[in-house]
C-alpha positions as CSV (number, residue, x, y, z in Angstrom):
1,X,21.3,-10.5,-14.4
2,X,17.7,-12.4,-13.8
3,X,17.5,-15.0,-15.9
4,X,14.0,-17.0,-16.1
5,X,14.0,-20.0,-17.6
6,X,10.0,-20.1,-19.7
7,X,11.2,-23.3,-22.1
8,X,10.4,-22.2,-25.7
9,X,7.3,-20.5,-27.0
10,X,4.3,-21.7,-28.2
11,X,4.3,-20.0,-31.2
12,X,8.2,-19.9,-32.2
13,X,9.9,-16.5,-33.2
14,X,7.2,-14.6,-30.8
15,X,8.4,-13.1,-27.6
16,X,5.3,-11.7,-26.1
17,X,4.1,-14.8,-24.9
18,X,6.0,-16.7,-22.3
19,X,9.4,-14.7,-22.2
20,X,6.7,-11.3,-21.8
21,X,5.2,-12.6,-19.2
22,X,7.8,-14.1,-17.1
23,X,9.4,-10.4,-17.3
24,X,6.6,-8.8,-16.4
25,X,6.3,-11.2,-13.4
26,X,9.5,-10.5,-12.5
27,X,9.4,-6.9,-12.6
28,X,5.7,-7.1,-10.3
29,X,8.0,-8.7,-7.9
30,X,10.8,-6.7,-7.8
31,X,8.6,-4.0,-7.6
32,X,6.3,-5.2,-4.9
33,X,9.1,-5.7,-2.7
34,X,10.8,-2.6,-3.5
35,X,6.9,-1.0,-2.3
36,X,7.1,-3.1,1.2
37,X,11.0,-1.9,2.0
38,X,9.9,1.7,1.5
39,X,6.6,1.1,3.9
40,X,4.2,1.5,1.4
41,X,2.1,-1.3,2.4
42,X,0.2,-2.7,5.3
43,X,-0.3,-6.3,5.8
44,X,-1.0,-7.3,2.7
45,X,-2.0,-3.8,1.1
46,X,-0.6,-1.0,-0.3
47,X,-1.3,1.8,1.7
48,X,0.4,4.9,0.4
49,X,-2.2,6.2,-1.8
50,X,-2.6,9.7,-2.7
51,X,-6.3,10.5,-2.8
52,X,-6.4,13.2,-5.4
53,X,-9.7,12.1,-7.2
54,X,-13.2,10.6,-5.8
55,X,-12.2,7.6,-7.5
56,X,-9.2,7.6,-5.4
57,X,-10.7,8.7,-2.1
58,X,-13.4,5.8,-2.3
59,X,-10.4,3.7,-2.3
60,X,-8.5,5.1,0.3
61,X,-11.6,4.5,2.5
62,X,-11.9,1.0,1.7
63,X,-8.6,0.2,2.8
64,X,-8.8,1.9,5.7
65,X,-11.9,0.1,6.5
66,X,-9.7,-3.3,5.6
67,X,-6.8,-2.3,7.3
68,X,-8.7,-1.6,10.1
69,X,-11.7,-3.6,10.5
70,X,-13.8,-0.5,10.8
71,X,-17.0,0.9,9.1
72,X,-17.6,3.4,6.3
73,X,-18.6,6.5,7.9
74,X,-15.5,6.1,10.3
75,X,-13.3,5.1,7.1
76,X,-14.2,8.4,5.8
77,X,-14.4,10.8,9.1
78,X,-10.7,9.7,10.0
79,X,-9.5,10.0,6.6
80,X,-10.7,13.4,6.2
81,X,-9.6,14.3,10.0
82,X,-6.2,13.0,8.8
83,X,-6.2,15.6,6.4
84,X,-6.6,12.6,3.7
85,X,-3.2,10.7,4.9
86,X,-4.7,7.0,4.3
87,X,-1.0,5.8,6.6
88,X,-2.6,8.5,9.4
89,X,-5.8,7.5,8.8
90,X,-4.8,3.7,10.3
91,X,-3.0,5.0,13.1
92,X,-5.5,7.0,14.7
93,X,-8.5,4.1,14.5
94,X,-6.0,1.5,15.4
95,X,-4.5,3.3,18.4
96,X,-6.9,5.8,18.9
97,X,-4.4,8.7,18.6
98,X,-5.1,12.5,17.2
99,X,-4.3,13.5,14.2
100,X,-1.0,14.8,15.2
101,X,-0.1,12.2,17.2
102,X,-0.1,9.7,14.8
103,X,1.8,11.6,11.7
104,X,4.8,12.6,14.3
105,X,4.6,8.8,15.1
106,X,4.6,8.4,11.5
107,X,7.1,10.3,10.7
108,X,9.6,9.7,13.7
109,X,9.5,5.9,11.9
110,X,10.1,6.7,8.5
111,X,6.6,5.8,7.1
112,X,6.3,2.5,8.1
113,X,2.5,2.2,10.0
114,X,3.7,-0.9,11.7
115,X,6.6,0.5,13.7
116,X,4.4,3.8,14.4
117,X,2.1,2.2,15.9
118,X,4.5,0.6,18.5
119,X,5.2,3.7,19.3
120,X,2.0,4.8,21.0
């Protein structure tokens, strides 16, 4: 078991305080890690983001711009060329790879951008 020491609460008998949000916290970080061991994230972002909506897509381009240093319009060309993989989408600006390419690299590594992208 986790155990989390929070001291008592402010207001005794109540449990969503505190001992709530230490479990919450701990959960974020189980969870975060969990994301990073599966290659869901990219320095410090998470990457693996379906873009199934606009409001989904705009932020699929602005990681990829953050991720990659580059502007909008390429953000959204490569994203679109990469058939709206945001993990492809990195690999071909950052290694200037097709399409192709950069999802066998992708793919050959498990997910994980970082090790594709050694690969080129």
């Amino acid at each position: 078991p986790i155990e989390v020491v929070t001291g008592p609460e402010v207001l005794t008998g109540s449990t969503r305080l505190k001992a709530g949000t230490a479990q919450k916290l701990v959960l974020n970080m189980i969870s975060t890690t969990s994301m990073i061991k599966l290659g869901k994230a990219y320095q410090n972002l998470m990457i693996d983001v379906k873009p199934t909506n606009d409001k989904l897509v705009e932020r699929a381009k602005r990681i990829i711009m953050q991720a990659t240093d580059c502007d909008y319009q390429t953000a959204a060309d490569t994203l679109k060329a990469a058939d709206q993989d945001v993990k492809v989408a990195i690999i071909m600006i950052l290694t200037g790879s097709d399409k192709d390419n950069a999802a066998n690299n992708l793919k050959q590594n498990d997910g994980f951008v970082r090790k594709a992208m050694k690969e080129d």
